[in-house]
VEXDREN-2710 file (C-alpha; in Angstrom, 1 decimal):
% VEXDREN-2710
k/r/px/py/pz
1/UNK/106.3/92.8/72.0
2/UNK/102.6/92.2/72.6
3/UNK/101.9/89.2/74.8
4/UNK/98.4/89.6/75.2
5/UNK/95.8/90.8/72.7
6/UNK/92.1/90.7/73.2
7/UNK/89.9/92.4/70.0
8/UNK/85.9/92.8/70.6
9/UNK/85.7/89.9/73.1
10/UNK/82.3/89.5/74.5
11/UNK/80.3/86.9/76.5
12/UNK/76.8/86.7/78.2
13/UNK/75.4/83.9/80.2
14/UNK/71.8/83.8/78.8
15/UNK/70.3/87.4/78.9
16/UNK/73.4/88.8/81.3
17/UNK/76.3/90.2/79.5
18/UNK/79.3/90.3/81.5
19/UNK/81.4/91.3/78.9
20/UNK/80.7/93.6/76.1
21/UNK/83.4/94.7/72.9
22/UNK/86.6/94.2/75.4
23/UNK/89.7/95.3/73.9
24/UNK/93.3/95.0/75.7
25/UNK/97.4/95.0/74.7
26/UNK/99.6/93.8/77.3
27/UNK/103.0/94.3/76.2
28/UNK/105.9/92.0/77.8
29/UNK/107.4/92.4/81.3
30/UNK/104.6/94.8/82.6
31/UNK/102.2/94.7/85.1
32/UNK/98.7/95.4/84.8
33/UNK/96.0/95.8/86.7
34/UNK/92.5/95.0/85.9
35/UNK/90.0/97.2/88.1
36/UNK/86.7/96.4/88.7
37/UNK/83.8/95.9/91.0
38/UNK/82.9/92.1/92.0
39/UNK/80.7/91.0/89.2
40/UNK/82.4/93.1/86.7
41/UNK/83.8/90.8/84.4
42/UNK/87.2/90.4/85.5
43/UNK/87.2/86.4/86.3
44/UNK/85.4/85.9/83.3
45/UNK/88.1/87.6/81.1
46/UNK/90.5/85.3/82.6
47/UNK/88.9/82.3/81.9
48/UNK/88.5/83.6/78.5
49/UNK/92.1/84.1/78.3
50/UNK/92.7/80.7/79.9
51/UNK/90.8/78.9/77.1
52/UNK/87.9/78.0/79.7
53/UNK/85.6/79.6/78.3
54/UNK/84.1/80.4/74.7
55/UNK/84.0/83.8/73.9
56/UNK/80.7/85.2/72.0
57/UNK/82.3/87.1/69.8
58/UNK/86.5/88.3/69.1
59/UNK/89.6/86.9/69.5
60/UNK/92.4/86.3/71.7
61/UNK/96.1/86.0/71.5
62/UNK/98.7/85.1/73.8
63/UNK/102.3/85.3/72.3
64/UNK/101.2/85.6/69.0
65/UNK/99.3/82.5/69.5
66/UNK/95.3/82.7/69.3
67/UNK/93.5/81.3/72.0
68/UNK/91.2/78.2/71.6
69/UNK/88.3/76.6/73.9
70/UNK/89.5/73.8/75.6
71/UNK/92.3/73.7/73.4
72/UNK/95.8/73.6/75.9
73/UNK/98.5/75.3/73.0
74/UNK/98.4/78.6/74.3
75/UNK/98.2/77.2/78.2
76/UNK/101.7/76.4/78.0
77/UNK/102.9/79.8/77.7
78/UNK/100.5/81.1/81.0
79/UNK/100.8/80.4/84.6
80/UNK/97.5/81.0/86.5
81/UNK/96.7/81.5/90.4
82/UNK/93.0/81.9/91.1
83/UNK/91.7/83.8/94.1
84/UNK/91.4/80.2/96.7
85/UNK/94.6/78.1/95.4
86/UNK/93.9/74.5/96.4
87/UNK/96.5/71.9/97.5
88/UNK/97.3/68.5/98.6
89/UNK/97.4/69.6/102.6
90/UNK/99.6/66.7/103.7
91/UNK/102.3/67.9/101.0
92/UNK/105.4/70.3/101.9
93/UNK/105.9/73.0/99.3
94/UNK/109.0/71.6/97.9
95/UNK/106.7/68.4/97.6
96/UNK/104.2/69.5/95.8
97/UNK/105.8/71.9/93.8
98/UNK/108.3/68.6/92.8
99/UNK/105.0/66.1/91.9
100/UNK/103.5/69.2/89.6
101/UNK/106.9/69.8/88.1
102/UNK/107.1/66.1/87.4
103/UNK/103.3/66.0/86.0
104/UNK/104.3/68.3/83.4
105/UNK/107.0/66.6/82.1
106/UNK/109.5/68.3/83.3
107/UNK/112.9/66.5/83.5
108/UNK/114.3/65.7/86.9
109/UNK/116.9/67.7/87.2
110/UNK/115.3/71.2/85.4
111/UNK/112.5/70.8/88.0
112/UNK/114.7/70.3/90.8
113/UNK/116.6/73.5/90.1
114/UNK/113.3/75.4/89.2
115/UNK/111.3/74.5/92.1
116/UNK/114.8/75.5/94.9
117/UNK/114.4/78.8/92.7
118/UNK/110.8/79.8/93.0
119/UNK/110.9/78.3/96.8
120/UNK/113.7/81.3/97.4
121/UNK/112.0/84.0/94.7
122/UNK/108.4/83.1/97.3
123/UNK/110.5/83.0/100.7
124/UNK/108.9/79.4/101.4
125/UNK/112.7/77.9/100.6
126/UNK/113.0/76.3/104.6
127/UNK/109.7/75.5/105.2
128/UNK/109.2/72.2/105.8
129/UNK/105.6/72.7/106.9
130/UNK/102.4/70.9/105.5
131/UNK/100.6/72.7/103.1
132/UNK/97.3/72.0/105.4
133/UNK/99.3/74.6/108.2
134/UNK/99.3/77.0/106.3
135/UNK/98.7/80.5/106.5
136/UNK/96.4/82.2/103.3
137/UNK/99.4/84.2/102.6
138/UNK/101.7/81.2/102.2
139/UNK/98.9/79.5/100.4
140/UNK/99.0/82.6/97.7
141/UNK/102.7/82.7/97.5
142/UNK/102.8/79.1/97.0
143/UNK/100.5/79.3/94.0
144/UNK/102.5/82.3/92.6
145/UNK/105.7/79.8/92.5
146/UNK/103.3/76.5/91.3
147/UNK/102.2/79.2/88.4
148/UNK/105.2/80.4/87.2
149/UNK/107.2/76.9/86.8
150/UNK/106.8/76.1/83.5
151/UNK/108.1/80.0/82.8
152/UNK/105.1/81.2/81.3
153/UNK/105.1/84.6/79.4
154/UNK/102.0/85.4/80.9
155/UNK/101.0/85.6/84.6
156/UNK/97.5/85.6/85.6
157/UNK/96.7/86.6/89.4
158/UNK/92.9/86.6/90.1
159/UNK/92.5/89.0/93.2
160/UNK/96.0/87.7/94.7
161/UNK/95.9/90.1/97.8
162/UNK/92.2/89.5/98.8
163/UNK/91.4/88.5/102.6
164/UNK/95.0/89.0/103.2
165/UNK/96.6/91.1/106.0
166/UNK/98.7/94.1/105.4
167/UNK/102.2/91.9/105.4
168/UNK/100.7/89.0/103.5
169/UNK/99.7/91.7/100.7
170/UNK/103.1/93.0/101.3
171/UNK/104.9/90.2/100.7
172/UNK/102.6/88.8/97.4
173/UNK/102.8/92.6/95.7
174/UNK/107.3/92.6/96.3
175/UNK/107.3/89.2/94.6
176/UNK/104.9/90.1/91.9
177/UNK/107.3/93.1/91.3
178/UNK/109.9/91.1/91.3
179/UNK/108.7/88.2/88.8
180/UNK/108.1/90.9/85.8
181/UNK/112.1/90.5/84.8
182/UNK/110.8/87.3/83.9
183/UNK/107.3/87.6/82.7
184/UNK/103.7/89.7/82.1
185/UNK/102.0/89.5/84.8
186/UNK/97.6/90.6/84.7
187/UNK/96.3/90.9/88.4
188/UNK/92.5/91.7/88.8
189/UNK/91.7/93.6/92.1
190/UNK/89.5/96.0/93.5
191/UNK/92.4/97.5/95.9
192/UNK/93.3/100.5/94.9
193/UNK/96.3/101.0/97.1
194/UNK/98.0/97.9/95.1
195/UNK/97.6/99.0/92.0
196/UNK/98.7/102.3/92.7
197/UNK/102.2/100.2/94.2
198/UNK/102.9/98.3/91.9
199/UNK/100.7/98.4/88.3
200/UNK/102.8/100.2/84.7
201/UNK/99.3/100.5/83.6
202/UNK/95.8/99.7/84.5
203/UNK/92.2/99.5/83.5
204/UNK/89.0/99.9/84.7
205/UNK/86.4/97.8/84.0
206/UNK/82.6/98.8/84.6
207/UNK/79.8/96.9/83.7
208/UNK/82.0/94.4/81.4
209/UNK/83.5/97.2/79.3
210/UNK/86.9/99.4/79.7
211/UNK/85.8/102.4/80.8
212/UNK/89.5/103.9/81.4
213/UNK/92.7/102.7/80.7
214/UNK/96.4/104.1/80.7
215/UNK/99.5/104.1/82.9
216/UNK/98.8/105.4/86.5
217/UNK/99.5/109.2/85.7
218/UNK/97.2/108.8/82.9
219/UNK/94.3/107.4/84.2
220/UNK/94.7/110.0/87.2
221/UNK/93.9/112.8/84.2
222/UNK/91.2/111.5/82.8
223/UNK/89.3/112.6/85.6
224/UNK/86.7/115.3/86.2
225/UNK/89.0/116.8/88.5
226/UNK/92.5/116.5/86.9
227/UNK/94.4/119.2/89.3
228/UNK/95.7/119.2/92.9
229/UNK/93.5/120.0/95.7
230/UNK/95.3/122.3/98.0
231/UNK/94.0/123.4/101.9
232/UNK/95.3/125.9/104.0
233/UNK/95.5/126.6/107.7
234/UNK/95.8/130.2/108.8
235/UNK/96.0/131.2/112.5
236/UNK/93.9/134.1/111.9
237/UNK/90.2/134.1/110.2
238/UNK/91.1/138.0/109.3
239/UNK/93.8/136.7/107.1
240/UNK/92.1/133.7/105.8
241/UNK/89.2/135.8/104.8
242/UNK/92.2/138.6/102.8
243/UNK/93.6/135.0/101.1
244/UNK/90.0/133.9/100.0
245/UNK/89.4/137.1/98.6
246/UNK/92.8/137.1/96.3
247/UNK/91.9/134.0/95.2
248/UNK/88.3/133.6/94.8
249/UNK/88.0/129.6/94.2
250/UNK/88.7/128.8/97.5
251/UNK/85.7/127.5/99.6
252/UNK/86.1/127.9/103.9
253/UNK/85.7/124.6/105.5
254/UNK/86.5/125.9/108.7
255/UNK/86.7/128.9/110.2
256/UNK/90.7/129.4/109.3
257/UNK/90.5/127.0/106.8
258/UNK/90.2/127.5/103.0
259/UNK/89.9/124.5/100.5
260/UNK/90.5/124.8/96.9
261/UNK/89.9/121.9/94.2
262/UNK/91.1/121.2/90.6
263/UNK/94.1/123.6/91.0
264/UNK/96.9/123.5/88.7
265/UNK/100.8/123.6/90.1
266/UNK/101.2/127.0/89.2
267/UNK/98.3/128.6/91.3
268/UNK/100.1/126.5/94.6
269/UNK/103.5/128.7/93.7
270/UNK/101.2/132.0/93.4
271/UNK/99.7/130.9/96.5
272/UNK/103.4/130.3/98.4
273/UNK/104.3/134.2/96.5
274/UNK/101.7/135.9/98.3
275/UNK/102.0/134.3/101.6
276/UNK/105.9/135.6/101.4
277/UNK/105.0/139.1/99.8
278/UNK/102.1/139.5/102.7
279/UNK/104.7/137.4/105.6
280/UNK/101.8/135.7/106.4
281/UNK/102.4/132.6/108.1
282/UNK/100.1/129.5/108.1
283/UNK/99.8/126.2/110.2
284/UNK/99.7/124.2/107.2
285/UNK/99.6/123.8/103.8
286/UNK/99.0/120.4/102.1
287/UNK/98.6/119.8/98.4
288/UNK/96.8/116.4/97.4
289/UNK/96.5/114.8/93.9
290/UNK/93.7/113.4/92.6
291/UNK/93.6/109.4/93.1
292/UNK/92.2/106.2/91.7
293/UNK/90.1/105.6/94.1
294/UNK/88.4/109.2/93.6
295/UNK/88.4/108.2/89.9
296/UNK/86.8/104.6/90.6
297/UNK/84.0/106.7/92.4
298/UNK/83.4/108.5/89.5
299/UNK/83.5/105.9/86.8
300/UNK/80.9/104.2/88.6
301/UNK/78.6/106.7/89.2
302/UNK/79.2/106.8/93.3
END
């Protein structure tokens, strides 16, 4: 089932487009990532999606249900946490997470239960702490569990793991793995490492169009260079020089050591077959795949 649907969405502010023909299927219990450069296009998407802003041109649907301009009906079914959550600082979690619960109608005891649940899902379940002490990691897991307790079918994350450190991104990529038994979750980044962790799919977005889109493995081949790079170590030059000569692609960054790009699988076992058939032994041999953030490079021109 298709939570999220976006057909020819575009939007300029005055002569500026930031968002040109956009078109994007989320289907349910997936995470996506949305890759771009700062400036790209991706907060503006979201607010698109949120109903925050009027789209130029195209439509938008979330659960079926098209999205309207400061209209709220499709806001019920999507949990937002923007890239600087803010709080009421003298509130503890449970607190605040109890007066939203209670803004939005929920009965007492439904909020109650949901709110112990997300305090346990975000690991803020004994803190008793004001919100002002804070850490920016607990901030951002506190704003994962505010936006997911109405049980929304859509999760938006705008850049969640930004300005954190390596165990506050950690911690905000395991829950946001976690969370996708329950719902769709659309994270805009431009950490490549995160995606690679934890996305089903991603897309690139370059100068406020898709420029590549796909599951990881697909992405990877859409690439100029779609094979394995492979480098190897001889303890001899004399041998290295015999290896380069058998196969003739290889390029000598050092002395002993011959690097060859855009290889397929099988030309690494041809590589390991000669090595036996000659018994010539090497220090090292290390095969590499291509990754995104080679591919990023490329998509925009760097």
């Amino acid at each position: 089932m298709e939570v999220l649907t976006l057909s020819q969405v575009s939007k300029s502010f005055g002569t500026k487009k930031v968002v040109e023909d956009l078109n994007l299927n989320l289907e349910e219990h997936k995470i996506f990532g949305f890759v771009g450069q700062n400036g790209a296009g991706k907060t503006t998407t979201m607010k698109m999606i949120l109903g925050l802003l009027r789209p130029d041109r195209g439509e938008i649907f979330v659960n079926g249900q098209k999205v309207c301009f400061g209209q709220t009906g499709t806001s019920q079914s999507i949990g937002y946490l923007p890239d600087v959550p803010e709080f009421y600082g003298f509130m503890t979690p449970r607190e605040y997470l109890e007066l939203c619960g209670k803004m939005a109608g929920m009965p007492v005891e439904k909020r109650r239960d949901k709110v112990e649940e997300l305090l346990h899902l975000v690991g803020l379940f004994d803190s008793n702490k004001r919100i002002q002490g804070f850490s920016r990691g607990m901030k951002q897991r506190l704003g994962i569990a505010q936006a997911l307790l109405g049980d929304p079918v859509l999760l938006l994350c705008d850049e969640p793991t930004s300005a954190l450190d390596p165990l506050g991104r950690k911690e905000i990529l395991d829950i946001l793995s976690d969370v996708k038994k329950h719902t769709t979750v659309l994270f805009s980044t431009h950490i490549l490492s995160d995606v690679e962790r934890i996305c089903d799919e991603i897309a690139f977005l370059h100068k406020g169009r898709i420029a590549l889109q796909g599951t990881i493995e697909e992405v990877k081949g859409m690439g100029k260079n779609k094979g394995s790079e492979i480098e190897v170590e001889f303890y001899q030059e004399q041998e290295a020089d015999e290896f380069s000569a058998y196969f003739s692609r290889g390029r000598k960054k050092q002395e002993r050591v011959l690097h060859f790009e855009n290889q397929e699988k099988q030309n690494m076992f041809k590589m390991m077959q000669y090595l036996t058939e000659h018994q010539v032994a090497v220090q090292r041999m290390e095969v590499s795949e291509p990754t995104l953030e080679d591919l990023f490079l490329e998509v925009i021109g760097k």
